[in-house]
N, CA, C and O atoms as CSV, one atom per row, in Angstrom:
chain,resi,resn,atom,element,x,y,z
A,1,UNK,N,N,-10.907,0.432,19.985
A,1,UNK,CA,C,-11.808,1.154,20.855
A,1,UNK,C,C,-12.281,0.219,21.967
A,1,UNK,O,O,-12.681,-0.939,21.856
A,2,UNK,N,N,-12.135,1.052,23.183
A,2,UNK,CA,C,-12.501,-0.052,24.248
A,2,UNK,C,C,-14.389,-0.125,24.736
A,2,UNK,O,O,-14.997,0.812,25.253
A,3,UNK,N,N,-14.767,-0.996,24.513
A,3,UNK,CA,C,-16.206,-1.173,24.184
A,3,UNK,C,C,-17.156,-0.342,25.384
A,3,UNK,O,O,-16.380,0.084,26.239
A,4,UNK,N,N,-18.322,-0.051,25.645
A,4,UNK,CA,C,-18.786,0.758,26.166
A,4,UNK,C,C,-19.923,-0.174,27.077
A,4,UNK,O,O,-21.115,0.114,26.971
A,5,UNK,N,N,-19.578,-1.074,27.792
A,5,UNK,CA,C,-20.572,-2.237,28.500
A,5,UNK,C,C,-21.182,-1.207,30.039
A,5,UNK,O,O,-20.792,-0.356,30.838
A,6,UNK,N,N,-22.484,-2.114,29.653
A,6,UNK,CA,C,-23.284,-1.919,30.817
A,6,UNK,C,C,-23.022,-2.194,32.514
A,6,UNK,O,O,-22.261,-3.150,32.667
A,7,UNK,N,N,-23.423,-1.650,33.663
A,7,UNK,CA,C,-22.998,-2.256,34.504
A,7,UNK,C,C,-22.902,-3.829,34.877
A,7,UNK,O,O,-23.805,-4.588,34.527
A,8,UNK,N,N,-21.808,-4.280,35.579
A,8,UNK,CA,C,-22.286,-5.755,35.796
A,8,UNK,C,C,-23.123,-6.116,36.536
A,8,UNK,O,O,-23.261,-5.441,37.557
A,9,UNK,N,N,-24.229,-7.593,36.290
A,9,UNK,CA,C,-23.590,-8.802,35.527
A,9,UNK,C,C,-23.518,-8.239,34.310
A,9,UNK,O,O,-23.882,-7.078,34.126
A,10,UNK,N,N,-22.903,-9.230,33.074
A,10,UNK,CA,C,-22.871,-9.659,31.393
A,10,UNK,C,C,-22.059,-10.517,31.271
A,10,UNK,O,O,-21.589,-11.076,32.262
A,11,UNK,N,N,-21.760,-10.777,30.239
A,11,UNK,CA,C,-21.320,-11.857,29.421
A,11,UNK,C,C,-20.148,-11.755,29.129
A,11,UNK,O,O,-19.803,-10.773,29.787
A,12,UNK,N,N,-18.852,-12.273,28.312
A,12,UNK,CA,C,-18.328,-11.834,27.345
A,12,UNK,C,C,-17.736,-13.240,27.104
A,12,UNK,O,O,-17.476,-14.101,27.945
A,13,UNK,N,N,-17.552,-13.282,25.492
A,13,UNK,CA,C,-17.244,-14.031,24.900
A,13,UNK,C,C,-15.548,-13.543,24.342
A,13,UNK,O,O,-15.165,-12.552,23.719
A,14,UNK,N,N,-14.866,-14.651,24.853
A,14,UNK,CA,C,-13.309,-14.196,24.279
A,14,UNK,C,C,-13.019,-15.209,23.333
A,14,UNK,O,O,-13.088,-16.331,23.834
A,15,UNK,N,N,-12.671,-15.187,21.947
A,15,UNK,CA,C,-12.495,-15.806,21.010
A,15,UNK,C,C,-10.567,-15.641,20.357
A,15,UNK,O,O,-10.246,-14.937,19.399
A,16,UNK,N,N,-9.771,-16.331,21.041
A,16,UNK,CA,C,-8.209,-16.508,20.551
A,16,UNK,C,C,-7.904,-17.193,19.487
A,16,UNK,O,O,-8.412,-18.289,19.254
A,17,UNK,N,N,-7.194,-16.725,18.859
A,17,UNK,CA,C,-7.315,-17.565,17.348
A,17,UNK,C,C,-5.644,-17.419,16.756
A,17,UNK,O,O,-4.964,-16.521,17.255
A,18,UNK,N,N,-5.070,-18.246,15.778
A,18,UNK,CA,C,-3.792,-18.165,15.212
A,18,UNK,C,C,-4.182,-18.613,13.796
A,18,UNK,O,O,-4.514,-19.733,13.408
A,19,UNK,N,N,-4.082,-17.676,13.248
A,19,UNK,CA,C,-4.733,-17.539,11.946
A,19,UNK,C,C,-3.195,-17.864,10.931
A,19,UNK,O,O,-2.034,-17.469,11.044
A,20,UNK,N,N,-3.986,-18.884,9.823
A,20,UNK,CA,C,-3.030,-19.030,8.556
A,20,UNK,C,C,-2.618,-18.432,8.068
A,20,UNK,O,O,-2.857,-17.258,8.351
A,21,UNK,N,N,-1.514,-18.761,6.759
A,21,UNK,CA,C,-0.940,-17.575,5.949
A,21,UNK,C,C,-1.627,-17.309,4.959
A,21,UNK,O,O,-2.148,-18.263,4.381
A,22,UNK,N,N,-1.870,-15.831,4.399
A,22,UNK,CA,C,-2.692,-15.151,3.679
A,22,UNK,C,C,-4.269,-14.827,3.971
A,22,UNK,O,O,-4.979,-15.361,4.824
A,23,UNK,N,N,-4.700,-13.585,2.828
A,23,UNK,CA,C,-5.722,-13.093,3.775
A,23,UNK,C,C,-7.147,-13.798,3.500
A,23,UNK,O,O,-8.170,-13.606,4.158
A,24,UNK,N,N,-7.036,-14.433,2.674
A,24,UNK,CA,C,-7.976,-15.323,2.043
A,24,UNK,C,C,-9.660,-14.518,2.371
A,24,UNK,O,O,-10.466,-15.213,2.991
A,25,UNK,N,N,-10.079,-13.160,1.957
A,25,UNK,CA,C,-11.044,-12.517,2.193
A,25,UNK,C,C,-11.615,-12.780,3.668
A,25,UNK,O,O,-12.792,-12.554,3.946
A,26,UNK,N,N,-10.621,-13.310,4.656
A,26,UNK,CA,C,-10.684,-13.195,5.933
A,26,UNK,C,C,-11.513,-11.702,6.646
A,26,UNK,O,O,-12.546,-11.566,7.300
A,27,UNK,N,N,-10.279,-10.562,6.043
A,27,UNK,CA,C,-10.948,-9.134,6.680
A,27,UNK,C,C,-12.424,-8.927,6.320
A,27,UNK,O,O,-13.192,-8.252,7.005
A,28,UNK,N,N,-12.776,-9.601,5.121
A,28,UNK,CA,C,-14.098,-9.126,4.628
A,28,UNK,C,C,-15.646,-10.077,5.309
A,28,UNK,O,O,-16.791,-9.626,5.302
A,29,UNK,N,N,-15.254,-11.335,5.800
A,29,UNK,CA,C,-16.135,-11.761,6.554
A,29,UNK,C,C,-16.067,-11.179,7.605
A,29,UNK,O,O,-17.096,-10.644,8.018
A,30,UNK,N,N,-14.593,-11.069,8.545
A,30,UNK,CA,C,-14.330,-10.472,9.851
A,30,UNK,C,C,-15.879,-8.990,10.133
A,30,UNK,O,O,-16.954,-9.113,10.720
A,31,UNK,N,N,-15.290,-7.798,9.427
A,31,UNK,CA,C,-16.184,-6.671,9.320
A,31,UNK,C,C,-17.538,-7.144,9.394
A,31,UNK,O,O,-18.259,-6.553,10.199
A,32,UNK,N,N,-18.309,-8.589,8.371
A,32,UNK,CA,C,-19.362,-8.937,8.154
A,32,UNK,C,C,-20.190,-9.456,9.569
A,32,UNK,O,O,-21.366,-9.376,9.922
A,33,UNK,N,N,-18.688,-10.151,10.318
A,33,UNK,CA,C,-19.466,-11.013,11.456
A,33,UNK,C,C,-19.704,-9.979,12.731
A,33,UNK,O,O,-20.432,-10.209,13.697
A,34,UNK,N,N,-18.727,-8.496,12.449
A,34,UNK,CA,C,-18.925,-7.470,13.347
A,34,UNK,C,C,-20.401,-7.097,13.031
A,34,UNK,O,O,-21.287,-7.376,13.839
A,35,UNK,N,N,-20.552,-6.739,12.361
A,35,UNK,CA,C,-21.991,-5.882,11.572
A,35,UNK,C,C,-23.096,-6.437,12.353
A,35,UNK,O,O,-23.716,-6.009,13.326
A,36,UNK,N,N,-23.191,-7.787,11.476
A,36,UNK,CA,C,-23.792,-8.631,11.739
A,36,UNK,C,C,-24.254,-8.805,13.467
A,36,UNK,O,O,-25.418,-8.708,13.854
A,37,UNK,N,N,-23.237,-9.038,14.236
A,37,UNK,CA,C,-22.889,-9.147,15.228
A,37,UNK,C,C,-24.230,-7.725,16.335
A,37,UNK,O,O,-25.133,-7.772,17.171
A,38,UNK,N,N,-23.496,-6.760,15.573
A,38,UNK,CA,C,-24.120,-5.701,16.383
A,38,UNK,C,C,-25.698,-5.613,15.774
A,38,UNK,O,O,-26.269,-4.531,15.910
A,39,UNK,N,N,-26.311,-6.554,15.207
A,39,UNK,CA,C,-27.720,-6.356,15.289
A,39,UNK,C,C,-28.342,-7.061,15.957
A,39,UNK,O,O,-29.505,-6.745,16.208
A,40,UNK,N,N,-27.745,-8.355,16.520
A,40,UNK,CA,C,-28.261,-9.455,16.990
A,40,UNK,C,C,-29.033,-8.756,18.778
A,40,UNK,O,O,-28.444,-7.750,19.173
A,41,UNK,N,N,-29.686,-9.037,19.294
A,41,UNK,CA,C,-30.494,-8.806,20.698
A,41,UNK,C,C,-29.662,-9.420,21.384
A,41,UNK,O,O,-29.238,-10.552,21.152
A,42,UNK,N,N,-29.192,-8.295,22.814
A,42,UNK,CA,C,-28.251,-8.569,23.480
A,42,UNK,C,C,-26.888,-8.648,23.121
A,42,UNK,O,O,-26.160,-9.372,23.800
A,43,UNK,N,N,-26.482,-8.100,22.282
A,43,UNK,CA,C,-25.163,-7.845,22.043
A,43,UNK,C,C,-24.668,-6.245,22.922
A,43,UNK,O,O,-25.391,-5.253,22.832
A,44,UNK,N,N,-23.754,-6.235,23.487
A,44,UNK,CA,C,-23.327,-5.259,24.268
A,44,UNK,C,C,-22.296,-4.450,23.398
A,44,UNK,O,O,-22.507,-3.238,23.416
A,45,UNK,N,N,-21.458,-4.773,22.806
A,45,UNK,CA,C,-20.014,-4.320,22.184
A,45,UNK,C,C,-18.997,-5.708,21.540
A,45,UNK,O,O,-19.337,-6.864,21.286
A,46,UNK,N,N,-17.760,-5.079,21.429
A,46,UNK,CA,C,-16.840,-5.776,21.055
A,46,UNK,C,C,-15.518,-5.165,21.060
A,46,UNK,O,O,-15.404,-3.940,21.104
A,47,UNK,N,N,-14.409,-6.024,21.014
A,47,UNK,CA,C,-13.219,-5.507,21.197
A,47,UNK,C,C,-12.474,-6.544,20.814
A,47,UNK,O,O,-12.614,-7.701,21.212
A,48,UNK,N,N,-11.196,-5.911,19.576
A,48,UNK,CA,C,-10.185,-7.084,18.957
A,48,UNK,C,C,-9.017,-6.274,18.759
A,48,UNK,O,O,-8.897,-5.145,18.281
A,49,UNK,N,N,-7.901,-7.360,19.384
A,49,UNK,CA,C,-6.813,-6.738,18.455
A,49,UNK,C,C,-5.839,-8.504,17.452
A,49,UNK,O,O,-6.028,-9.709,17.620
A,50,UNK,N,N,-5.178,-7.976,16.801
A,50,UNK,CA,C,-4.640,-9.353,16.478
A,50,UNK,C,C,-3.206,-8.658,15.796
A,50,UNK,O,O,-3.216,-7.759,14.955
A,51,UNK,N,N,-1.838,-9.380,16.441
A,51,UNK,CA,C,-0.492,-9.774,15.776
A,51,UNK,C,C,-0.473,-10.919,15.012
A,51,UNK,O,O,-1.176,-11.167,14.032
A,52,UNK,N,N,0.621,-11.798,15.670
A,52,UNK,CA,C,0.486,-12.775,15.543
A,52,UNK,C,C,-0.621,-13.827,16.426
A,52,UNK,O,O,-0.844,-15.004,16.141
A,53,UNK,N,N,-1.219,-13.062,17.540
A,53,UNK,CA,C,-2.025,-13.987,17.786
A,53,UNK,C,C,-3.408,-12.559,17.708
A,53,UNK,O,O,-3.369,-11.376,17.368
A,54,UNK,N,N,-4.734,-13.674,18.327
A,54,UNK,CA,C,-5.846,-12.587,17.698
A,54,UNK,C,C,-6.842,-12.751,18.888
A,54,UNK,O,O,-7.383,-13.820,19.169
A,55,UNK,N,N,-7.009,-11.681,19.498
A,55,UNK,CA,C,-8.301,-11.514,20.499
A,55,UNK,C,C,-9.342,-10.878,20.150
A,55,UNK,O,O,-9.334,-9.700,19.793
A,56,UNK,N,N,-10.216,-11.515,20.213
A,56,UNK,CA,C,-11.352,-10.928,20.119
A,56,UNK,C,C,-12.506,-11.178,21.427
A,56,UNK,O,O,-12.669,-12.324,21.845
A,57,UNK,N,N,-13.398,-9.842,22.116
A,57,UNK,CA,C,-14.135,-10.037,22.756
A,57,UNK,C,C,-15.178,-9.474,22.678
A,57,UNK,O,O,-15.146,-8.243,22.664
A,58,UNK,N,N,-16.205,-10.026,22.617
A,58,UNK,CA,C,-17.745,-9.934,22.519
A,58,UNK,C,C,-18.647,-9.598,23.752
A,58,UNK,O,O,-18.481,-10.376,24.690
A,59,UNK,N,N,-19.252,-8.944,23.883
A,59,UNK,CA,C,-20.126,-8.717,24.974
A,59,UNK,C,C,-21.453,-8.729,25.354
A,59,UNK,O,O,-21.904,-7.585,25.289
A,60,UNK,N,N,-22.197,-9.464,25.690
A,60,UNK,CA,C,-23.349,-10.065,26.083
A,60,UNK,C,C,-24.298,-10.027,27.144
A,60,UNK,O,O,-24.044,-10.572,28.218
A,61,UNK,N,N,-25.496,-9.359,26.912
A,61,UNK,CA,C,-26.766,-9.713,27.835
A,61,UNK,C,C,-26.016,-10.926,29.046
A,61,UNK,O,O,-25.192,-10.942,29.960
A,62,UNK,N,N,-26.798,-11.697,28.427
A,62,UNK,CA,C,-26.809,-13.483,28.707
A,62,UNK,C,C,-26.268,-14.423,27.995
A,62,UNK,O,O,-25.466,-14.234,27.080
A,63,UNK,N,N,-26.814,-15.827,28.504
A,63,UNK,CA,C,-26.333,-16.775,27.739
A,63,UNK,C,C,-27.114,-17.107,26.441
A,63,UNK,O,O,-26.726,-17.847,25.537
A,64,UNK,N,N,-28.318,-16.408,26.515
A,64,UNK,CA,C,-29.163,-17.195,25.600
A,64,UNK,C,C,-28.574,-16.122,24.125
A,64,UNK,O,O,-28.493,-16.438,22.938
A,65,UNK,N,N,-28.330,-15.146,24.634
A,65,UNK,CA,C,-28.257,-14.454,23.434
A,65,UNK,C,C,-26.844,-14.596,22.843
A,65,UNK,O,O,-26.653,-14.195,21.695
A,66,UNK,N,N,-25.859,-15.132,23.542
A,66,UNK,CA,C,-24.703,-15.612,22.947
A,66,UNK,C,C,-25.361,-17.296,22.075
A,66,UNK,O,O,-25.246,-17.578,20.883
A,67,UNK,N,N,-25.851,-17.921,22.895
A,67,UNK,CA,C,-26.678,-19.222,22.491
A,67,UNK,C,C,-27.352,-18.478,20.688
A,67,UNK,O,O,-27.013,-19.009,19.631
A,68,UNK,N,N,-27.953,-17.683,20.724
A,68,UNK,CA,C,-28.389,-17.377,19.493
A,68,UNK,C,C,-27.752,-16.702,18.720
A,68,UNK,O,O,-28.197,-16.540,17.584
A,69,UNK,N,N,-26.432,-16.068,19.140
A,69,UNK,CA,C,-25.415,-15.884,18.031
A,69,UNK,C,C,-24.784,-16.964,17.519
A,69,UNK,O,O,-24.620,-16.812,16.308
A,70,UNK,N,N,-24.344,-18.034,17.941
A,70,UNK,CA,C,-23.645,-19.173,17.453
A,70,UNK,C,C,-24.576,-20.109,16.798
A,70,UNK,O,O,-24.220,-21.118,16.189
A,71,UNK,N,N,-25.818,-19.702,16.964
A,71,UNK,CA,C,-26.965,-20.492,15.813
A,71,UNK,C,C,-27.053,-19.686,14.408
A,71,UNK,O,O,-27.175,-20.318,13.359
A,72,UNK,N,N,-26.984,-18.195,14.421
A,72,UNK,CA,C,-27.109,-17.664,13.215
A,72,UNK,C,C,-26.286,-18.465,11.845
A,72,UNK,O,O,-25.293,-19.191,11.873
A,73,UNK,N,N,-26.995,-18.086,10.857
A,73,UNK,CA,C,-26.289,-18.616,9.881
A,73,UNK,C,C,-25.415,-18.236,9.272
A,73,UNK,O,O,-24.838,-18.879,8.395
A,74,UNK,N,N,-25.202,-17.296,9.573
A,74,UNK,CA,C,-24.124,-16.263,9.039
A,74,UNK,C,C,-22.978,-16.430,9.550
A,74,UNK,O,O,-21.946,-16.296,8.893
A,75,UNK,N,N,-23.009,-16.768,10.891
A,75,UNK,CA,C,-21.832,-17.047,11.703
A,75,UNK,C,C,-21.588,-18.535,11.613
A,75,UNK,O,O,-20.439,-18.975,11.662
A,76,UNK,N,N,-22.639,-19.316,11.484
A,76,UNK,CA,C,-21.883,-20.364,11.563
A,76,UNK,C,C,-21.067,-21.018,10.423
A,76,UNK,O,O,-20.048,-21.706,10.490
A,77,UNK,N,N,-21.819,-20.600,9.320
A,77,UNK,CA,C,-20.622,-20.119,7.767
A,77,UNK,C,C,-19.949,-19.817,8.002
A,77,UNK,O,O,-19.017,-20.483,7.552
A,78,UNK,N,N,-19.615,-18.957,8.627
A,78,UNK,CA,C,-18.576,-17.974,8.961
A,78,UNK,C,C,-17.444,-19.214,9.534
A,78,UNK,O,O,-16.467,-19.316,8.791
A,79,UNK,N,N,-17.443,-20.159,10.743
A,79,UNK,CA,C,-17.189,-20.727,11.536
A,79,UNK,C,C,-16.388,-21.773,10.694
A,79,UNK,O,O,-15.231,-21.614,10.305
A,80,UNK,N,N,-16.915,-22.505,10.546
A,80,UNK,CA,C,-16.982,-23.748,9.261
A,80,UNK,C,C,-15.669,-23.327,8.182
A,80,UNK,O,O,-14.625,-23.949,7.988
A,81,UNK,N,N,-16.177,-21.944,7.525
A,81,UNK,CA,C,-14.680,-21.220,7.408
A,81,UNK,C,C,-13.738,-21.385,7.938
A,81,UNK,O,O,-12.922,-22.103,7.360
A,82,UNK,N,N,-13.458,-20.955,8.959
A,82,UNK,CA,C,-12.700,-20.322,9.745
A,82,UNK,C,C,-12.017,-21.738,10.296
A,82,UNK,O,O,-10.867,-21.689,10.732
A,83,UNK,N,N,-12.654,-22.844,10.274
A,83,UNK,CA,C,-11.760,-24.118,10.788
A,83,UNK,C,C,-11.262,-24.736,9.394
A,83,UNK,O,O,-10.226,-25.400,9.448
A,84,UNK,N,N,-11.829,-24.602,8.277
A,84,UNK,CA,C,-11.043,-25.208,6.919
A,84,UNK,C,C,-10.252,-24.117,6.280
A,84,UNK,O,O,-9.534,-24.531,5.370
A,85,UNK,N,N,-10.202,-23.132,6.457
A,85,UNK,CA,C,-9.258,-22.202,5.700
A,85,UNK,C,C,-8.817,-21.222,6.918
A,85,UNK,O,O,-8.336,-22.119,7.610
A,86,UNK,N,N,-8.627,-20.094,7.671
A,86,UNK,CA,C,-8.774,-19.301,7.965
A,86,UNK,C,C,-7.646,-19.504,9.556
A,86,UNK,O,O,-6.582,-18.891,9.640
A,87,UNK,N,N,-8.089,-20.337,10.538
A,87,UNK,CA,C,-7.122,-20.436,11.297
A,87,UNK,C,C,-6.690,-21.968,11.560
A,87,UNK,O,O,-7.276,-22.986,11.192
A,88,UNK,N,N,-5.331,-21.824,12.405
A,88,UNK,CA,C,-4.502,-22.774,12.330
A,88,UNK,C,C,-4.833,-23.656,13.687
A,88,UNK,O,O,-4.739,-24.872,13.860
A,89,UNK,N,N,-5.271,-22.569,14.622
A,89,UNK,CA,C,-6.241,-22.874,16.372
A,89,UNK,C,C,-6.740,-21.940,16.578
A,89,UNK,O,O,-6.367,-20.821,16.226
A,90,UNK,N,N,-7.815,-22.259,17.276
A,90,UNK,CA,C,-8.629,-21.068,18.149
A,90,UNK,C,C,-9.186,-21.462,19.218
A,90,UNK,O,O,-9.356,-22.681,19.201
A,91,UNK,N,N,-9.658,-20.804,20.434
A,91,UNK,CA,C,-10.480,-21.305,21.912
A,91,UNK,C,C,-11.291,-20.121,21.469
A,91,UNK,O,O,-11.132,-19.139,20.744
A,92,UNK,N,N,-12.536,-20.811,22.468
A,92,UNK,CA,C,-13.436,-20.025,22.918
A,92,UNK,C,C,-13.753,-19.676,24.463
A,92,UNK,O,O,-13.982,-20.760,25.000
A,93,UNK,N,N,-13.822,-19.047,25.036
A,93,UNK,CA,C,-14.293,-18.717,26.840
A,93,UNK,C,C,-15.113,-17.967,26.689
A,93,UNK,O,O,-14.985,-16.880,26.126
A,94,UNK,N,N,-16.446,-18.570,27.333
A,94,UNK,CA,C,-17.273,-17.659,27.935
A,94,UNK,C,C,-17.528,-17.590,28.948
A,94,UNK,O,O,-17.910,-18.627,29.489
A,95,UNK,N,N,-17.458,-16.402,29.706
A,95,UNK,CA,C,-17.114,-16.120,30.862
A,95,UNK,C,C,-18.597,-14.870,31.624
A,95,UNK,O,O,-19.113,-13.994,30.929
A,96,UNK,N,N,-18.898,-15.071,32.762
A,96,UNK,CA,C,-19.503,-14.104,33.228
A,96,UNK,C,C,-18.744,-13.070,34.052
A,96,UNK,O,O,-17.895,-13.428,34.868
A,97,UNK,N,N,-19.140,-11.396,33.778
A,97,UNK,CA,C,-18.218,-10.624,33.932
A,97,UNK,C,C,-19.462,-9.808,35.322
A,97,UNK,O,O,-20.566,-9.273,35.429
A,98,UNK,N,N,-18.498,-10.151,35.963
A,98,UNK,CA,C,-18.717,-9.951,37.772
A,98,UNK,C,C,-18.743,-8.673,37.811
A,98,UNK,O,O,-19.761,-7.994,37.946
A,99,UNK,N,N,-17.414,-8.196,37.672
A,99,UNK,CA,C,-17.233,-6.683,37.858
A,99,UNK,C,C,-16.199,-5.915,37.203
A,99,UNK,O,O,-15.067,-6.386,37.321
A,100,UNK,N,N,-16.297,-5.014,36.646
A,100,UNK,CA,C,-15.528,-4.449,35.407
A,100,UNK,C,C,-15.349,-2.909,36.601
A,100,UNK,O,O,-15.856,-2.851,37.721
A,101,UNK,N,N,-14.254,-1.493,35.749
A,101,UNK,CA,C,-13.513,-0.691,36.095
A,101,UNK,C,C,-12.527,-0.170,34.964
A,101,UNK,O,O,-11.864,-0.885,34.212
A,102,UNK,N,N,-12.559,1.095,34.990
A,102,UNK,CA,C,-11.628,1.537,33.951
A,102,UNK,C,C,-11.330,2.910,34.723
A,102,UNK,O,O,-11.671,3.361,35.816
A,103,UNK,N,N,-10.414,3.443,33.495
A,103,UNK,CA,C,-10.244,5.004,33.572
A,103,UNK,C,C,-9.963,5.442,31.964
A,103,UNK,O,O,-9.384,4.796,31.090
A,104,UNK,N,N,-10.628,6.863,31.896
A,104,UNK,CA,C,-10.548,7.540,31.150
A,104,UNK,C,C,-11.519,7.249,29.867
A,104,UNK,O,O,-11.409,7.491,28.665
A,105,UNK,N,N,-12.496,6.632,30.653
A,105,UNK,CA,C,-13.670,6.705,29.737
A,105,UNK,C,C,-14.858,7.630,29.537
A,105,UNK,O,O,-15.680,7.397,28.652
């Protein structure tokens, strides 16, 4: 689903990742850090797909409120994970989103 963001400015956080073999209760934090995710202040949406490689993008107020997602504790468990078991590389970009456009929304 393509996320439902406010006019610009915002945020978005793009998170690329190449994840190991097996699912190692991966999907079940994944869902957790969505959840999670959408209660935090200033969260806008999200949007992922993943093959072999994995996008994920997050959408954001500001900086501070991305700043206070990557402090939660939940995520940063999450994180810590995710570099000893879970993926093989990942980047992060955060980017400010100037000006957005679609169709058929």
């Amino acid at each position: 689903m393509i996320a439902n963001t406010p006019k610009p400015p915002y945020y978005a956080v793009i998170f690329t990742s190449i994840r190991t073999e097996g699912e190692k209760d991966y999907n079940n934090m994944s869902d957790k850090m969505v959840e999670l995710a959408e209660q935090q202040e200033g969260f806008l949406g999200i949007e992922s797909a993943r093959n072999e490689l994995g996008i994920t993008v997050s959408y954001w107020n500001n900086l501070e409120a991305i700043q206070h997602w990557k402090l939660n504790v939940d995520h940063t468990e999450a994180r810590e994970k995710g570099r000893s078991t879970w993926y093989k590389q990942f980047k992060v970009r955060i980017c400010k989103v100037e000006r957005d456009y679609g169709f058929g929304l």
